[in-house]
PyMOL Python script that loads the backbone (N, CA, C, O; Angstrom):
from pymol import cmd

cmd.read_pdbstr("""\
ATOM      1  N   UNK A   1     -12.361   0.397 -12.753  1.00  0.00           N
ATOM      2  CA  UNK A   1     -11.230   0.880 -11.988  1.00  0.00           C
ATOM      3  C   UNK A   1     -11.160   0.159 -10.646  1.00  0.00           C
ATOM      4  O   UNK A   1      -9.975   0.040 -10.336  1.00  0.00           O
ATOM      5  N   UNK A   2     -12.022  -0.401  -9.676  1.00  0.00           N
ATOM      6  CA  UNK A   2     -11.964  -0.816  -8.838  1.00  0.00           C
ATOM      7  C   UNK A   2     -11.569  -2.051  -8.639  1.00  0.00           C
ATOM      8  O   UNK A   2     -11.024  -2.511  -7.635  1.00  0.00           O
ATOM      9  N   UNK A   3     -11.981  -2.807 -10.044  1.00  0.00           N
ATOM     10  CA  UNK A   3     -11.942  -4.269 -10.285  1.00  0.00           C
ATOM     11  C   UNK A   3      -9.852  -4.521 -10.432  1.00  0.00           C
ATOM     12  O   UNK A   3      -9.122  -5.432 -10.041  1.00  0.00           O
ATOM     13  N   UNK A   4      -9.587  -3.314 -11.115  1.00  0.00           N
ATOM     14  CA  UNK A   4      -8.339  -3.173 -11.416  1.00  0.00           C
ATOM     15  C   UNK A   4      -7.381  -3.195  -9.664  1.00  0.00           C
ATOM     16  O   UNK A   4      -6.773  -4.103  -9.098  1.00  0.00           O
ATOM     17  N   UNK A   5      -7.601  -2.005  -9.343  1.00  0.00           N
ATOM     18  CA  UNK A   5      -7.271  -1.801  -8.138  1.00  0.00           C
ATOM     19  C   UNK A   5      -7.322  -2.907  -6.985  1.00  0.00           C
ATOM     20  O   UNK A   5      -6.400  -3.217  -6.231  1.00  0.00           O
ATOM     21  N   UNK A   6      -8.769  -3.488  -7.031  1.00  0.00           N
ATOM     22  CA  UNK A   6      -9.062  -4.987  -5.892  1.00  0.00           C
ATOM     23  C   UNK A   6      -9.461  -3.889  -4.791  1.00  0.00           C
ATOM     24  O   UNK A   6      -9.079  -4.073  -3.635  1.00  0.00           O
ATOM     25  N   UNK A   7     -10.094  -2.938  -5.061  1.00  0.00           N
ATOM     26  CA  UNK A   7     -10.482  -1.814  -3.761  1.00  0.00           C
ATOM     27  C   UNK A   7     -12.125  -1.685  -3.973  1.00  0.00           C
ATOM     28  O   UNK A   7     -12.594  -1.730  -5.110  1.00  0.00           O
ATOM     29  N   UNK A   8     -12.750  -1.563  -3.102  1.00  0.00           N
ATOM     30  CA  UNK A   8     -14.309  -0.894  -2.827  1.00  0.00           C
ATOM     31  C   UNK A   8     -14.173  -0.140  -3.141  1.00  0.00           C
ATOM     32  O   UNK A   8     -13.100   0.440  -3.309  1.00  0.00           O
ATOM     33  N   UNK A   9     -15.406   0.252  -3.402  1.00  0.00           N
ATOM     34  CA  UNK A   9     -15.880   2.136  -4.739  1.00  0.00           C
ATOM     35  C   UNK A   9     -15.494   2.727  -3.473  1.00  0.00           C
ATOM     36  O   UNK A   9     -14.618   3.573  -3.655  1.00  0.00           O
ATOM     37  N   UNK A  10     -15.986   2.529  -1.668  1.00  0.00           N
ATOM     38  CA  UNK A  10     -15.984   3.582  -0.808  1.00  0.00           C
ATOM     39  C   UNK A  10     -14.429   3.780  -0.130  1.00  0.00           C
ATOM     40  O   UNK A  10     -13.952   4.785   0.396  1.00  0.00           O
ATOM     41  N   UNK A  11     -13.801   2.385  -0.355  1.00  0.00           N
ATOM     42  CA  UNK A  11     -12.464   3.050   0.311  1.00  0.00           C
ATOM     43  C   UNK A  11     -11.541   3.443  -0.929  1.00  0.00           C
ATOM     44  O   UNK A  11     -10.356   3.724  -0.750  1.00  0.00           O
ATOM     45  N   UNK A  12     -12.274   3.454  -2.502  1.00  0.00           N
ATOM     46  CA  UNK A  12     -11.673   4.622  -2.991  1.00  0.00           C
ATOM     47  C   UNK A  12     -11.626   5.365  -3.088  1.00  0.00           C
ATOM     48  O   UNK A  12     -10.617   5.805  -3.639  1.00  0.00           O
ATOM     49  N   UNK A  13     -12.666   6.266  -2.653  1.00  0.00           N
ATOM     50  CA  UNK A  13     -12.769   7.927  -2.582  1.00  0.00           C
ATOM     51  C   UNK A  13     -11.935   8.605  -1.593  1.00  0.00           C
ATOM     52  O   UNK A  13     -11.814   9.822  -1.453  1.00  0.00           O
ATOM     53  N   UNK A  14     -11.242   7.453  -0.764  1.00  0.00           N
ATOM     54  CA  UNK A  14     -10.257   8.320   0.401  1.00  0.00           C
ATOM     55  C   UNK A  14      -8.835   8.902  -0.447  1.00  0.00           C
ATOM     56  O   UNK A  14      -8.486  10.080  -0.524  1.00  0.00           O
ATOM     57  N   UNK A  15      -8.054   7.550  -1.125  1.00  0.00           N
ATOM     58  CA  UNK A  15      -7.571   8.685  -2.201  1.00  0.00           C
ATOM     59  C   UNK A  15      -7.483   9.008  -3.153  1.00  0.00           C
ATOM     60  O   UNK A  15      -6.387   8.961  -3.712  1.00  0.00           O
ATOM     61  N   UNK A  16      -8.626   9.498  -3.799  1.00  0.00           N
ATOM     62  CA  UNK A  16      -9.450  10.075  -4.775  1.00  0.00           C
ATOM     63  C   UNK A  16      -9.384  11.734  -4.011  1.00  0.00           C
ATOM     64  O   UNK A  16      -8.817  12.753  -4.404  1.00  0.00           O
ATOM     65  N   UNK A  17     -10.032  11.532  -3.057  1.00  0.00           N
ATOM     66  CA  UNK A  17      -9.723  12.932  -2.239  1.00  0.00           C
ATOM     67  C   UNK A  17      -8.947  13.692  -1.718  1.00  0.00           C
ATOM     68  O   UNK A  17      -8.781  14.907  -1.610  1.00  0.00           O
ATOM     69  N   UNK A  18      -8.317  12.427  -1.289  1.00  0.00           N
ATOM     70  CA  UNK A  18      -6.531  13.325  -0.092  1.00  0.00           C
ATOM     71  C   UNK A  18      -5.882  13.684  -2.034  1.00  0.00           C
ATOM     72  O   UNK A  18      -5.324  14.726  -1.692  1.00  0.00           O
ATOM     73  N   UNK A  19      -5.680  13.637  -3.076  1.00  0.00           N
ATOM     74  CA  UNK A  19      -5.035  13.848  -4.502  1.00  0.00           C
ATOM     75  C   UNK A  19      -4.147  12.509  -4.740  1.00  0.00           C
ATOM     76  O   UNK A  19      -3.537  12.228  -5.772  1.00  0.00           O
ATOM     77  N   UNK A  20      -4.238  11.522  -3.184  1.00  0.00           N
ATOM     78  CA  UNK A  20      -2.780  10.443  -4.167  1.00  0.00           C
ATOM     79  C   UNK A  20      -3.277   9.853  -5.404  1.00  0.00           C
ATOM     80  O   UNK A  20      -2.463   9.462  -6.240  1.00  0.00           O
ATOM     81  N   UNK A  21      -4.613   9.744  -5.617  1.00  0.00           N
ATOM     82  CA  UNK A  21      -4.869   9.752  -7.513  1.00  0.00           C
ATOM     83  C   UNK A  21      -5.521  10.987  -8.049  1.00  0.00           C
ATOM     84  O   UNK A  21      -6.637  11.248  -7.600  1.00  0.00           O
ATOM     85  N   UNK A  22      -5.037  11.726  -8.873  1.00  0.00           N
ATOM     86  CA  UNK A  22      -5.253  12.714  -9.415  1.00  0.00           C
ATOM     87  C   UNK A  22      -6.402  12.616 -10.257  1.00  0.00           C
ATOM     88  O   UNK A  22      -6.429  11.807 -11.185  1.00  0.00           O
ATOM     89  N   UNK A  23      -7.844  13.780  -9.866  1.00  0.00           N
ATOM     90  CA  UNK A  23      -9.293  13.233 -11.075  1.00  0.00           C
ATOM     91  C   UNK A  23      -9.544  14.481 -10.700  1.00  0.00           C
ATOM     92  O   UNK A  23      -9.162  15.180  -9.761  1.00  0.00           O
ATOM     93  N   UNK A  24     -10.533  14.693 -11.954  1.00  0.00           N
ATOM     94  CA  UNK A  24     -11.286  15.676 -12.096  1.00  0.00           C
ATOM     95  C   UNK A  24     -12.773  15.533 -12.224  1.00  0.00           C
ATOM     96  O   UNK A  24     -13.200  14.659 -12.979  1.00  0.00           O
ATOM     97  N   UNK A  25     -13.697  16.385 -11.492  1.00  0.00           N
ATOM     98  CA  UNK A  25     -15.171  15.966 -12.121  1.00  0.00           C
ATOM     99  C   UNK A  25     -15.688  16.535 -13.474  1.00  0.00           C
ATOM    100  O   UNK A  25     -15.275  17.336 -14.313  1.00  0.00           O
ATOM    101  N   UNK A  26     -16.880  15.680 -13.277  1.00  0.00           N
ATOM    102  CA  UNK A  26     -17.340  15.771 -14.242  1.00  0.00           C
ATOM    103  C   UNK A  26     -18.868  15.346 -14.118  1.00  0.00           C
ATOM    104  O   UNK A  26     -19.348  14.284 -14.514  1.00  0.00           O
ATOM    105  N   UNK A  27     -19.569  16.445 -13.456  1.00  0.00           N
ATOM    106  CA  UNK A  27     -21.215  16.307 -13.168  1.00  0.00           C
ATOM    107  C   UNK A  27     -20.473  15.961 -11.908  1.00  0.00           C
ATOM    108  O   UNK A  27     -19.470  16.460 -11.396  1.00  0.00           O
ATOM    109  N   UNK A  28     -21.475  14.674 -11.452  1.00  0.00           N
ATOM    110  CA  UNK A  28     -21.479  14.249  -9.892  1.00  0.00           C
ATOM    111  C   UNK A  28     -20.201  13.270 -10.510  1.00  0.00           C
ATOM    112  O   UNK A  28     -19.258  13.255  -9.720  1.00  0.00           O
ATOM    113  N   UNK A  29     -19.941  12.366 -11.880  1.00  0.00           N
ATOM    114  CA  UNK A  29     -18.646  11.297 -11.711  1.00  0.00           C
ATOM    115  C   UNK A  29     -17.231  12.373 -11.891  1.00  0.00           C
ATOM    116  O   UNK A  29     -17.062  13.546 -12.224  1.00  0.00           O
ATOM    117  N   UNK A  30     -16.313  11.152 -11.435  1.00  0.00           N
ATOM    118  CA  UNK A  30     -15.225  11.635 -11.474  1.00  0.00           C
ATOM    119  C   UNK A  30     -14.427  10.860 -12.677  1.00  0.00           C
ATOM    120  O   UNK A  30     -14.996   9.863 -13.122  1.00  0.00           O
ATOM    121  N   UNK A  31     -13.085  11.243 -13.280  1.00  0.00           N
ATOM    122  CA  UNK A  31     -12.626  11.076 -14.181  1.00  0.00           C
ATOM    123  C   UNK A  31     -11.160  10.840 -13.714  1.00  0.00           C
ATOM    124  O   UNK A  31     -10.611  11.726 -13.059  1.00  0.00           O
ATOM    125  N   UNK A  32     -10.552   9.784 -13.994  1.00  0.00           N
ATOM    126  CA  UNK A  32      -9.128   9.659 -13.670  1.00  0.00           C
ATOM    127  C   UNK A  32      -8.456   8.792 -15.078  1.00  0.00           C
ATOM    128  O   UNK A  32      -9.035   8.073 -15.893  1.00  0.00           O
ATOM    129  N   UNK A  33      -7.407   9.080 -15.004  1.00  0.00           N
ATOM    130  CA  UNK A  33      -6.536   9.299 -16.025  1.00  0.00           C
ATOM    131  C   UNK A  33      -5.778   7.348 -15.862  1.00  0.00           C
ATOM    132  O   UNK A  33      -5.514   7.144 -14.677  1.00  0.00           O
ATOM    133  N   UNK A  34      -5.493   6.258 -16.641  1.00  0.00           N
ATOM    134  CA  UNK A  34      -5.308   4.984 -16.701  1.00  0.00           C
ATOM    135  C   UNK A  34      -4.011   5.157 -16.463  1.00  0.00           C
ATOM    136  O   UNK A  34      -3.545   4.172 -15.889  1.00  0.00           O
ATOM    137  N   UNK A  35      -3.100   6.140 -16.697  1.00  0.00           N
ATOM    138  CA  UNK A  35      -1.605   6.396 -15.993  1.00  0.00           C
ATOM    139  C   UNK A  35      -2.018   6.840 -14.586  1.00  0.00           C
ATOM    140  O   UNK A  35      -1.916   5.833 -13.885  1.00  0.00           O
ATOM    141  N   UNK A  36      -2.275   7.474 -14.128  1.00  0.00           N
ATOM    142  CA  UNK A  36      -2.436   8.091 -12.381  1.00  0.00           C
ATOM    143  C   UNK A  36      -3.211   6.726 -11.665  1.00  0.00           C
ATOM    144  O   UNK A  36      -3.004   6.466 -10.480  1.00  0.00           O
ATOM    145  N   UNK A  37      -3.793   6.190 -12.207  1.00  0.00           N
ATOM    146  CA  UNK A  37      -4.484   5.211 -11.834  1.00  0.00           C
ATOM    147  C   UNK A  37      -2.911   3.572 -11.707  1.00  0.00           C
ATOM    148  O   UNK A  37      -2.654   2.880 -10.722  1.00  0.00           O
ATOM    149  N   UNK A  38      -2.252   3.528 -13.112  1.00  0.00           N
ATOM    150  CA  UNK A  38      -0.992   2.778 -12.447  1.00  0.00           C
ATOM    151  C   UNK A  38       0.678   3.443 -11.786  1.00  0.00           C
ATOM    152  O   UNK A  38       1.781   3.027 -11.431  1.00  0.00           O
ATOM    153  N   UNK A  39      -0.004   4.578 -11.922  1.00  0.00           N
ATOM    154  CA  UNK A  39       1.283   5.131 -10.936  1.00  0.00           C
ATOM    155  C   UNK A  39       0.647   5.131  -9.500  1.00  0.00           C
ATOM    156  O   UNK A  39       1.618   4.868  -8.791  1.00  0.00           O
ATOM    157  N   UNK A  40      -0.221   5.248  -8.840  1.00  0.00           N
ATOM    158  CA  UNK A  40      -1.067   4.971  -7.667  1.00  0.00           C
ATOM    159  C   UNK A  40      -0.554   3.539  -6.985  1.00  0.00           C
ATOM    160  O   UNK A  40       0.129   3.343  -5.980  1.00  0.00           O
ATOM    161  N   UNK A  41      -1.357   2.314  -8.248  1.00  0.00           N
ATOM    162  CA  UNK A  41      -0.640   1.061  -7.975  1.00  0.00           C
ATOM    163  C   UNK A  41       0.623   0.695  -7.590  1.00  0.00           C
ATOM    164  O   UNK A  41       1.032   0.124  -6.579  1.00  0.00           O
ATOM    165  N   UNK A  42       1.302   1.221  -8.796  1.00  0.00           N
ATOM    166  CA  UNK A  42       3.127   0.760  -8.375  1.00  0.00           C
ATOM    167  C   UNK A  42       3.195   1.482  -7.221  1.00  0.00           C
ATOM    168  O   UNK A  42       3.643   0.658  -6.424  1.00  0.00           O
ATOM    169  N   UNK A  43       3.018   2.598  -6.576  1.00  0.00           N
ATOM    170  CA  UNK A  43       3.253   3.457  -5.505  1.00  0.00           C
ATOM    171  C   UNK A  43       2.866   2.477  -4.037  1.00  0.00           C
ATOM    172  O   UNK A  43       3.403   2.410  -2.932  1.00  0.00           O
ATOM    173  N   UNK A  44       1.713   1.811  -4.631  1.00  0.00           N
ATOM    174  CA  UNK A  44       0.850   1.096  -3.466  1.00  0.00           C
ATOM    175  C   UNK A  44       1.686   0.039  -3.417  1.00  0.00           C
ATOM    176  O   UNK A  44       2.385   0.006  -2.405  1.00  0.00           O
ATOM    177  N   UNK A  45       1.882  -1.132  -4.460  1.00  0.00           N
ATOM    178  CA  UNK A  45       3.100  -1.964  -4.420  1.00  0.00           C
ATOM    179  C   UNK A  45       3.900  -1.995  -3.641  1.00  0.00           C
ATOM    180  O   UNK A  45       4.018  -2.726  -2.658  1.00  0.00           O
ATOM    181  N   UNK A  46       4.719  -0.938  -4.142  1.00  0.00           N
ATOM    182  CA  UNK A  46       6.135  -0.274  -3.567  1.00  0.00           C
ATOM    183  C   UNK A  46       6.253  -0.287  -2.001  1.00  0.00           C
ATOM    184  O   UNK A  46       7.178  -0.793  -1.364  1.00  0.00           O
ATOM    185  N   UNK A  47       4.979   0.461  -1.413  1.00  0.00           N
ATOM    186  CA  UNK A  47       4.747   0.441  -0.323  1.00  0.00           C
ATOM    187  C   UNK A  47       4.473  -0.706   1.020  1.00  0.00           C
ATOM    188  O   UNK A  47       4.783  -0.739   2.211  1.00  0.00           O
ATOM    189  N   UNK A  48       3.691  -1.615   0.042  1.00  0.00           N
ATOM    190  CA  UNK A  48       3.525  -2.437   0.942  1.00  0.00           C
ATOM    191  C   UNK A  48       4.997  -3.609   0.490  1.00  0.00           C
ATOM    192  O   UNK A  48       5.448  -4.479   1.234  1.00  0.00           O
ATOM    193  N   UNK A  49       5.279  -3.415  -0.317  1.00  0.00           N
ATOM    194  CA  UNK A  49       6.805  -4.560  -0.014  1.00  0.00           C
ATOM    195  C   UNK A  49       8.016  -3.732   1.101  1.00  0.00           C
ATOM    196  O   UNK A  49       8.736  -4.212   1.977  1.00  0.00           O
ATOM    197  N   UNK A  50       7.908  -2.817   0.786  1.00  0.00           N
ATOM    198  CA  UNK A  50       8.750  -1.907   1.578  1.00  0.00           C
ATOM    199  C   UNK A  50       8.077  -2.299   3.372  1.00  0.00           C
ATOM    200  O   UNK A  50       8.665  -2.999   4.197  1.00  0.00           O
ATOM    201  N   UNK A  51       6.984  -1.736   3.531  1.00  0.00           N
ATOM    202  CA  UNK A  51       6.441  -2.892   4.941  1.00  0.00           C
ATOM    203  C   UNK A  51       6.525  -3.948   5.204  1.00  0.00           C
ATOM    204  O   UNK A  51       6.373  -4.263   6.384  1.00  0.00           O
ATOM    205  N   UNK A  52       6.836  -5.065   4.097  1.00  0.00           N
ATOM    206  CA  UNK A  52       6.698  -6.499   4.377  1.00  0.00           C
ATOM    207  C   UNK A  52       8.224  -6.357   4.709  1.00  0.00           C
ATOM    208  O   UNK A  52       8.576  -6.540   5.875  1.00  0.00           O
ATOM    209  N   UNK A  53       9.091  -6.058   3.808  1.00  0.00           N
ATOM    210  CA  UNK A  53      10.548  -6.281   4.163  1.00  0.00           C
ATOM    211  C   UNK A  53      10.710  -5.573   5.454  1.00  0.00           C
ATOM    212  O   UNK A  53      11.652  -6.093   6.051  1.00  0.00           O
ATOM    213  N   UNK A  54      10.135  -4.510   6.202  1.00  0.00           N
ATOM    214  CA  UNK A  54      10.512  -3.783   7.435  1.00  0.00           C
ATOM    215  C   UNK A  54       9.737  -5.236   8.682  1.00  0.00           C
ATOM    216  O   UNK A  54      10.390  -5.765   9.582  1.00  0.00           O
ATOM    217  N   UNK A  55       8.636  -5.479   8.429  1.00  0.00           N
ATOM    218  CA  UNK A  55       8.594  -6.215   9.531  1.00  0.00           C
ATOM    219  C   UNK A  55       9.787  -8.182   9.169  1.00  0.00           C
ATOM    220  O   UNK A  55       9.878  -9.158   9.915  1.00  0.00           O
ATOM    221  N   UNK A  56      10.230  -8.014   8.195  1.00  0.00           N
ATOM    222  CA  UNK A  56      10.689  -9.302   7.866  1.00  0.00           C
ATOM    223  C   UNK A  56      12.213  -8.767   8.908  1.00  0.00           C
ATOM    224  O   UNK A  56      12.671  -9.412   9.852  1.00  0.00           O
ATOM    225  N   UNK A  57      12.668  -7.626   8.450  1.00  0.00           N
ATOM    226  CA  UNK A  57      13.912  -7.589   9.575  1.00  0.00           C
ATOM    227  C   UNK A  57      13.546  -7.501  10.857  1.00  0.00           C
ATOM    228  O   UNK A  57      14.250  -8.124  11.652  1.00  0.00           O
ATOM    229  N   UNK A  58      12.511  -6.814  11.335  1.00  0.00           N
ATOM    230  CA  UNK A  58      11.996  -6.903  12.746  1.00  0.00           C
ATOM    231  C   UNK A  58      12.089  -8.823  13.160  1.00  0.00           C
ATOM    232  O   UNK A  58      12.561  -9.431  14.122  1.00  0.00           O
ATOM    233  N   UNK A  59      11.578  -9.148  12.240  1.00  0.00           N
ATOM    234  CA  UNK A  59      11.629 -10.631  12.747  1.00  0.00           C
ATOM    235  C   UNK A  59      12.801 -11.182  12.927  1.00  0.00           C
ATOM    236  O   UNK A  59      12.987 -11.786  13.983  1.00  0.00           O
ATOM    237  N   UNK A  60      13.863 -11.103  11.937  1.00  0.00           N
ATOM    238  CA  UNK A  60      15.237 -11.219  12.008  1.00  0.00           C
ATOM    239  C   UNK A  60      15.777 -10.841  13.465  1.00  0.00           C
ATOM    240  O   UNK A  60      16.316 -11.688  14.178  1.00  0.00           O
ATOM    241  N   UNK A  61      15.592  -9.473  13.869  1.00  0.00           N
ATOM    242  CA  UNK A  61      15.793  -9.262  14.787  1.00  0.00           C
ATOM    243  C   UNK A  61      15.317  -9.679  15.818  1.00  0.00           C
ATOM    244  O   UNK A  61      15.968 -10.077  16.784  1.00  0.00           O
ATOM    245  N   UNK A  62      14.122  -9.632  15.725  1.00  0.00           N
ATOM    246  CA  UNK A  62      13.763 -10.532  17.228  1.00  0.00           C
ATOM    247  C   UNK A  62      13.938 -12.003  17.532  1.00  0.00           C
ATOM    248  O   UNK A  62      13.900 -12.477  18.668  1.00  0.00           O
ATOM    249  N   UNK A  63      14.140 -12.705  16.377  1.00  0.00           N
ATOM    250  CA  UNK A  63      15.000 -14.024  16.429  1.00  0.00           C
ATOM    251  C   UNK A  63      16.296 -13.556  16.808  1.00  0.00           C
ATOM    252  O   UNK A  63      16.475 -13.836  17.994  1.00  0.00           O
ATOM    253  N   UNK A  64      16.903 -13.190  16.499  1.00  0.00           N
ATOM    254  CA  UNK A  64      18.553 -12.922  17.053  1.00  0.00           C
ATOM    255  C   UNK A  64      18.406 -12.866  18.325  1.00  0.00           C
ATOM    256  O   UNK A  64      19.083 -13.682  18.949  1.00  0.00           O
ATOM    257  N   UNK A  65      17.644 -12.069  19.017  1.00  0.00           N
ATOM    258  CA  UNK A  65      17.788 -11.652  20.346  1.00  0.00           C
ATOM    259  C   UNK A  65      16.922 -13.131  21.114  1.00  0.00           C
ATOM    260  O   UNK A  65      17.495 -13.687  22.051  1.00  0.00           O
ATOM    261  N   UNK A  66      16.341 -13.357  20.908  1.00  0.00           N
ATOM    262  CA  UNK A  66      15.729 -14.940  21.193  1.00  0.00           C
ATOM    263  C   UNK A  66      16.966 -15.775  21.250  1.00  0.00           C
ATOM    264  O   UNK A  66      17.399 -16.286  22.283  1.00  0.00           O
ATOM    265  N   UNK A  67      17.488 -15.874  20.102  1.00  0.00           N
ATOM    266  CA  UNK A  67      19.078 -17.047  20.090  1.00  0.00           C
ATOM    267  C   UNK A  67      19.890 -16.458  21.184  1.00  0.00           C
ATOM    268  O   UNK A  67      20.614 -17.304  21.709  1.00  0.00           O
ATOM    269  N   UNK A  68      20.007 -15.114  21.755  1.00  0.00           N
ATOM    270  CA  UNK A  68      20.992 -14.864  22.455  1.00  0.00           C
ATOM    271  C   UNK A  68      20.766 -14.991  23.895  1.00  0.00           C
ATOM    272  O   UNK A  68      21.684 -15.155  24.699  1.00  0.00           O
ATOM    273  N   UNK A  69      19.438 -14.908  24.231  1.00  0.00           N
ATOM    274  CA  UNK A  69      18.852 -15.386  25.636  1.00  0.00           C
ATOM    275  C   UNK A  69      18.835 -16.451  26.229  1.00  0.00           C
ATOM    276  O   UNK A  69      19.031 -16.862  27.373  1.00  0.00           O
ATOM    277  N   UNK A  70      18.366 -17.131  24.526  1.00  0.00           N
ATOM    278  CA  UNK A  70      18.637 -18.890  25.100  1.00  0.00           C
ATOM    279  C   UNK A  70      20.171 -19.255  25.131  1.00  0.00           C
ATOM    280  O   UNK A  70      21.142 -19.128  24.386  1.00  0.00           O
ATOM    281  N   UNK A  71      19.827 -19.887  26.649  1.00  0.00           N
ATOM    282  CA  UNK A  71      21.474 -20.351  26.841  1.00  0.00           C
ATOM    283  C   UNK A  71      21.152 -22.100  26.913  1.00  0.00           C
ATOM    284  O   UNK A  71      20.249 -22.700  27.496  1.00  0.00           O
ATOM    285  N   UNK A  72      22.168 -22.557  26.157  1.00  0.00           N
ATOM    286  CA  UNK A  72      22.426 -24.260  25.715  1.00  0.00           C
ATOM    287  C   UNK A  72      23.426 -24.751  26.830  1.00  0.00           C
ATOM    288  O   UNK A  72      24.547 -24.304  27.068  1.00  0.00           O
ATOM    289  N   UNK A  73      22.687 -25.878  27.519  1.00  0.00           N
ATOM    290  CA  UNK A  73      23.402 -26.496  28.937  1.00  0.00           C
ATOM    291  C   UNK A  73      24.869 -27.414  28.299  1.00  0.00           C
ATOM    292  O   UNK A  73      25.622 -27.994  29.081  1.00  0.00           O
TER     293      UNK A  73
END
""", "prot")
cmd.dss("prot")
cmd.show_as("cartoon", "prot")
cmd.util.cbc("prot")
cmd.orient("prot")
């Protein structure tokens, strides 16, 4: 699962715990389900393109305002 993910065993237990992947134990391991595990992913996906496109308009924008400061002699 980790190899899948591209995550450390320890910064997976953060959400393993908060529920954004849904598991159950079992003894001391835990058990997660190969759907909750790619609905997690696409979610994570989703997320970080959704950030890349928010700072890509920030950039847009702060180029605009750059073109409008500079004044051409």
């Amino acid at each position: 699962m980790t190899q899948h993910l591209r995550m450390d065993r320890t910064h997976l237990h953060r959400p393993l715990d908060s529920g954004r992947i849904p598991s159950h134990r079992v003894g001391r391991d835990r058990r997660v389900s190969g759907r909750d595990i790619a609905a997690f992913e696409r979610r994570r996906q989703e997320e970080r393109r959704a950030l890349a496109e928010c700072f890509a308009r920030a950039e847009t924008i702060r180029r605009g305002a750059v073109d409008e400061l500079v004044v051409e002699p």
